[in-house]
N, C-alpha and C positions, 0 to 999 in steps of 0.2 A: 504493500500500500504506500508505504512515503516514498519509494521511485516512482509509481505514477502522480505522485501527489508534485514532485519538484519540478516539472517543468510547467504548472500552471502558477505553483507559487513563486519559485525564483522572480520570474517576469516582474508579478507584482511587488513582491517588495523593493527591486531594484527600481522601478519606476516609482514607487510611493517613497523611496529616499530621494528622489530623483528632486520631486514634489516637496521636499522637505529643505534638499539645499536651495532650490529656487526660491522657495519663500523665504528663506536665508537672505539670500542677494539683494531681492524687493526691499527687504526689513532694512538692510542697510544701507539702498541707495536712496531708500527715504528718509534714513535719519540724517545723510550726509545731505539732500536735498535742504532740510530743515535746517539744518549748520547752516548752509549759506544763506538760506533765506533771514534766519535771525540776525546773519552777521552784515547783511543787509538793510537791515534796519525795519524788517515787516514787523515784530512783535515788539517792538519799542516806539513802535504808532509814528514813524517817519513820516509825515503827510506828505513833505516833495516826493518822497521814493512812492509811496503809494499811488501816490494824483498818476505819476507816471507809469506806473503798471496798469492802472486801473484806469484811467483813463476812457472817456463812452466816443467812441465814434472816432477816434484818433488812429493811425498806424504806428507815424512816426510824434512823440514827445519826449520832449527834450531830451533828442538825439537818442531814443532806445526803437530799434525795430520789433514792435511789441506782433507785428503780423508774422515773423521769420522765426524770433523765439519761441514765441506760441506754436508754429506748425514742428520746429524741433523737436519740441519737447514733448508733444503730440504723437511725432513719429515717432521715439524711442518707444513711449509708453504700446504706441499701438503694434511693435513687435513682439516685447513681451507679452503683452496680453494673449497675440497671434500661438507666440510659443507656450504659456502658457493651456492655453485652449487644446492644444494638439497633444502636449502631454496628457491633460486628463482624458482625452478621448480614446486616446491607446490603451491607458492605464484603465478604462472599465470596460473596453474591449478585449481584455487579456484576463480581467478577472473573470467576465463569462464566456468567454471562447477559448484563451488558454492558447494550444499551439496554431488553432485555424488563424486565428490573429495574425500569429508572425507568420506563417506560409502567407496569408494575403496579401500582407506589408512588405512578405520577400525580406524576414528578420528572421534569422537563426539562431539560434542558442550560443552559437559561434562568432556571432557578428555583432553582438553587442555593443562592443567598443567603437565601428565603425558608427555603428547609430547613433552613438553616446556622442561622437568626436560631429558628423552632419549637421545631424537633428538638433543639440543640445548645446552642446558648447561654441560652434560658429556662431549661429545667433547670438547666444550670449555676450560672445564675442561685439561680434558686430552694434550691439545695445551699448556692452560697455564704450566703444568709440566714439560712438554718437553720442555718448553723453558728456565724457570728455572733451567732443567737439564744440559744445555749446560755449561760447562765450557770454559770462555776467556779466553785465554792464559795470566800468569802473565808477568809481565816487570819488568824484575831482572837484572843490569847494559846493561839497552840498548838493551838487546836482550827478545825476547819472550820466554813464555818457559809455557809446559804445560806437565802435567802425562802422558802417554802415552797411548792411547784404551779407554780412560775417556768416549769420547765423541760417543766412537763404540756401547756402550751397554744404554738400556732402566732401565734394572728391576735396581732399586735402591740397589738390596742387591748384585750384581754383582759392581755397581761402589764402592759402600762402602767397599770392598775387595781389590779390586785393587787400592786402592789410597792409597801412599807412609803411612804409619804411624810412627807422629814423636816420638822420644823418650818423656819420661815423663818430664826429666829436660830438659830445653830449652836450644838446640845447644850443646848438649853433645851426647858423642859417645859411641854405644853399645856394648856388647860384640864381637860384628860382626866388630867394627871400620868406622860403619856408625852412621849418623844421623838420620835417618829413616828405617823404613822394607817395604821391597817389595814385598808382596805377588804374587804369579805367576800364569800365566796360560800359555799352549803352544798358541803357535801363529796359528794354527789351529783352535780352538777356534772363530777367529773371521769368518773363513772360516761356521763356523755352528753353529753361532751366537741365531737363532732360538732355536735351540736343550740345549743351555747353559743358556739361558734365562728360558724354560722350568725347567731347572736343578734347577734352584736358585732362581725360584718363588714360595717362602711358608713362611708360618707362622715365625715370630724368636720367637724360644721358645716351637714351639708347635715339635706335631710329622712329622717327613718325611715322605712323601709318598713313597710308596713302587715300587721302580722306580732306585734298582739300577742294571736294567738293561739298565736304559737311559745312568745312566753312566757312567756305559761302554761300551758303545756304542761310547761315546765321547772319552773313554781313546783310543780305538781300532783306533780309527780314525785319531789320533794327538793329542786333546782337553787332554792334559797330562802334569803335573799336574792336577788333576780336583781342584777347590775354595774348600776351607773347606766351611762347611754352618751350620748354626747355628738354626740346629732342631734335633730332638732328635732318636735316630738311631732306626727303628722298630725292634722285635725280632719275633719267632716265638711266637703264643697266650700261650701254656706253656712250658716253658724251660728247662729240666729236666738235676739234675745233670750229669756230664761227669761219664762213667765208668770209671777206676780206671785205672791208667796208665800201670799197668801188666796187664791189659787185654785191653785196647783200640785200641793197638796195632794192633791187628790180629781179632778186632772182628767190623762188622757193626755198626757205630753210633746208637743211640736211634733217627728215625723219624721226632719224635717231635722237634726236637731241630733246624731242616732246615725249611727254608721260602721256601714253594714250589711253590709260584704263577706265579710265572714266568718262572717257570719249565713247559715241555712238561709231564713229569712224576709228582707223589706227592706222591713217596715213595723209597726207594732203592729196595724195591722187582722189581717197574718198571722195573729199569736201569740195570736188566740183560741182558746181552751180548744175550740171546736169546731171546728178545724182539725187532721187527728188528725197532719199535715205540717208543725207550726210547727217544727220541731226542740229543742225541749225536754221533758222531763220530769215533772220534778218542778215545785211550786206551779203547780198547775191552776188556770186563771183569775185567775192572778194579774196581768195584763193589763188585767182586768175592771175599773175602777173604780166602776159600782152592783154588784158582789157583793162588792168588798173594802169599802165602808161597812161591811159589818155584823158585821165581824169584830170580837170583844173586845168587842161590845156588846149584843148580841142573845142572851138565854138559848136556847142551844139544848137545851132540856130534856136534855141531856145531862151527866154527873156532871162527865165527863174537861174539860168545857169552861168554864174560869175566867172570869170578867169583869175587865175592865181594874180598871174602880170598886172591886171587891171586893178586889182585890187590893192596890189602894195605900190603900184603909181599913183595912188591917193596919200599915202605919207610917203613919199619916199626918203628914204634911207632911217624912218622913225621903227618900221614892224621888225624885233629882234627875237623876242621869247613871246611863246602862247600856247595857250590849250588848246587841243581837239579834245569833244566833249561829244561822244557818239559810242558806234560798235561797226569798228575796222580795223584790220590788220597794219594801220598805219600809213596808207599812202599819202591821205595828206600832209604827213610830216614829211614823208621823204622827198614831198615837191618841195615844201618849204623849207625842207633842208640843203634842195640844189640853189635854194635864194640866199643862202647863210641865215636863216630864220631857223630857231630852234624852240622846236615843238616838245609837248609835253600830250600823250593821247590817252585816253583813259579805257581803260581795255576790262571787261570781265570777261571770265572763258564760258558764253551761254551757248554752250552747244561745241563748243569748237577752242582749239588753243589761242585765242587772241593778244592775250599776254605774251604767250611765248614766240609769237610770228611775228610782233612789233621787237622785241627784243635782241628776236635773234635778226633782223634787217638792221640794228644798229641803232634802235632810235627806242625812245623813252617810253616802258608803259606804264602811264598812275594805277593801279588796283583800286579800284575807287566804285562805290553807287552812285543812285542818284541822290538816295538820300544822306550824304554825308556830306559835311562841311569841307570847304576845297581847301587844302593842305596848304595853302598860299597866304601871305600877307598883303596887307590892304594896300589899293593901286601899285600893283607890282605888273600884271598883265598887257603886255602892248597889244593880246589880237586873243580872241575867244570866238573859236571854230563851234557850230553844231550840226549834225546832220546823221538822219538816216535813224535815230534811237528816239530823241524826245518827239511823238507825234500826237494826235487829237487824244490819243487812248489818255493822255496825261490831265488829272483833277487842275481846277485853275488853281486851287488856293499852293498845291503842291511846285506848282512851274513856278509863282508869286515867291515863294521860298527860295525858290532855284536862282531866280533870277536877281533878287536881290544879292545874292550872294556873288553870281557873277558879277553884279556893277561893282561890288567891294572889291573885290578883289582886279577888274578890271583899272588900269591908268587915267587921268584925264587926258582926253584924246586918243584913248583906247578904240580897236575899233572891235564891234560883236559884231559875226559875220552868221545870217541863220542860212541854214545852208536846207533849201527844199524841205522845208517845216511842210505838210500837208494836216490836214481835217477836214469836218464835214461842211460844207459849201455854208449851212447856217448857221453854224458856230466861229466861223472868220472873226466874224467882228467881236466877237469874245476876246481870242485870241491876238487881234491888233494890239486891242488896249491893253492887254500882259504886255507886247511888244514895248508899245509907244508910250505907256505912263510913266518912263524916267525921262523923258523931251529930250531923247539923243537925235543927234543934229540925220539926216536921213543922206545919206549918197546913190543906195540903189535902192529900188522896194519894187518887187516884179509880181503877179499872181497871176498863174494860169489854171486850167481845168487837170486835174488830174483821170477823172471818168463824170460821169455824170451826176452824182451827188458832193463830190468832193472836191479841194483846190489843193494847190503848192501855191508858198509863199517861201519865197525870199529876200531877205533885205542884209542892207552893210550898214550899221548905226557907228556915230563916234558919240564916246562921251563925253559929255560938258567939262569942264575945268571946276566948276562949284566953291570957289575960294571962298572960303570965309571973312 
């Protein structure tokens, strides 16, 4: 009788101590919880510390994120709980089932430890970090005060980013005229918490995985600035010198030298304009190097269509540095670079390597959105190209944003050059006054029919001098 009796009992009592160190652990991570909170000042009726915990309808007061440490410490409790729950479940499944139990569970009398080391102590584990992770708000003259998003993110290489870094000499101030640096992320970010977690879980030291298509996926979305991250940037498997810059120019990169795994194609032969499966969109034949020769050169008997020449004979010898602000592999610069004008293009890889095709011809790609602030200081710009990416699909308030930021950044006597703006034939006049509401002075302004509901518009604005 007690050999049939031991393999229903063993189970259970090993799990009912199981049941007993765990309430062990609760008991003491809530007395340590209790330590802090006293030494906090809750049970000695601190009103400032309270008002700010306590706080009705508030997230952030005075500087504590009461929204991030709440869902913390929410999430430890609701593991344990988790684990909790599944221990007693077994534990009165084994009382009346006994071996059918562990054959269902695929737990053997033998495998205990395994289950012990899975099931019981990882979690645990994993609780205890998370709780450890929680940063308390310091108490710095009376008030609380804590880093901001500390308590919103898990992966440890995301908080060690965002926490203020102090300078080396203590309480001395940087170049910047701070005491610290604040490395940044956009506030979206926390919005896709998941996806940046993702981003900044690897190796420090080792190689990144090849994934920066995640992030830009997060740039696109908000999550802008992305965290710098400390692995080591993949390349293609062999890297082969750049061709020579007289001929990079006007000739197809060398293949090998693009990471195509994340590409729909895995060559530039793909990404011809008559491949309706290269997975990009937008700038058709922009691949083509005998069809992009003859951009910006060639009168296309059409009004909308500027010539390079024409246009830098309006200042001459003034247009030196500018942006292209579109999606192309960079020809417009490399015309403006046979004028000694030196372009700056801003390139995302939506469907195709466009970074790496500006690049590798020699000439500058910004990694840039739409929605990000242009990396530039104010009136620096002599000449701000756009064409082919911002069209009707674009909200007005959003282009308002945009464009005010180009006239900052643009020079007085700058000139914005819109290059074949198209929309719908009744929304034109919408879009004039985005154009014309800073009264830059007009040189060309063309509009033809693009099909039968819609136009192109192009114009060349200078802007004003504005002196104060």
């Amino acid at each position: 009788m007690a050999k049939s009796c031991f393999p229903k009992c063993r189970p259970g009592k090993i799990m009912g101590w199981l049941q007993i160190m765990l309430g062990g652990l609760v008991i003491i991570v809530s007395i340590s919880s209790l330590f802090r909170f006293y030494s906090a000042g809750f049970f000695l009726h601190n009103e400032d510390i309270c008002r700010h915990f306590y706080g009705t309808n508030v997230v952030y007061e005075g500087n504590i994120d009461l929204e991030s440490l709440t869902s913390r410490f929410q999430e430890v409790l609701d593991k344990m709980e988790r684990l909790q729950d599944k221990l007693e479940s077994i534990v009165q499944r084994m009382e009346t089932n006994g071996d059918d139990v562990l054959r269902k569970t695929n737990i053997s009398r033998f495998e205990h430890k395994k289950f012990l080391e899975v099931e019981v102590i990882r979690p645990l584990y994993s609780a205890h970090i998370a709780l450890r992770q929680i940063r308390l708000p310091r108490i710095e003259n009376a008030t609380a005060r804590e880093d901001p998003l500390i308590n919103a993110f898990v992966v440890e290489e995301i908080r060690k980013y965002i926490t203020p870094k102090e300078n080396r000499a203590a309480k001395s101030v940087n170049i910047y005229g701070t005491e610290r640096v604040y490395n940044t992320i956009g506030h979206a970010c926390v919005a896709m918490k998941k996806e940046l977690e993702e981003y900044m879980d690897y190796d420090v030291g080792s190689y990144c995985k090849d994934d920066w298509i995640l992030g830009q996926k997060l740039m696109i979305r908000g999550c802008d600035p992305l965290p710098r991250r400390r692995c080591l940037a993949r390349a293609s498997k062999l890297y082969l010198r750049p061709y020579p810059i007289n001929e990079s120019l006007w000739r197809i990169p060398e293949g090998r030298n693009v990471r195509w795994s994340n590409y729909q194609c895995r060559n530039f032969e793909c990404l011809s304009s008559k491949n309706p499966k290269r997975g990009y969109s937008k700038c058709t034949g922009c691949f083509e190097m005998e069809k992009e020769k003859f951009k910006w050169i060639t009168n296309t008997s059409l009004p909308i269509d500027f010539m390079i020449k024409d246009v830098l004979s309006i200042k001459p010898g003034e247009i030196r540095i500018g942006l292209d602000y579109g999606v192309g592999t960079g020809t417009f610069a490399a015309r403006m670079r046979e004028q000694n004008v030196t372009i700056v293009s801003t390139a995302l890889n939506l469907g195709a390597p466009f970074s790496e095709t500006i690049a590798l011809r020699g000439l500058v790609p910004l990694y840039a959105t739409l929605n990000q602030r242009l990396p530039f200081f104010d009136n620096t710009m002599d000449l701000i190209h756009t064409g082919g990416f911002m069209d009707g699909w674009i909200d007005l308030q959003l282009l308002d944003f945009i464009l005010f930021d180009w006239d900052r950044v643009l020079r007085p006597g700058g000139l914005l050059w819109i290059d074949r703006f198209f929309c719908k034939r009744k929304e034109l006049d919408e879009y004039m006054y985005m154009f014309l509401q800073f009264r830059y002075r007009k040189h060309k302004w063309a509009i033809a029919s693009k099909s039968k509901d819609e136009v192109f518009l192009s114009a060349l604005l200078e802007k004003p001098p504005r002196s104060l």
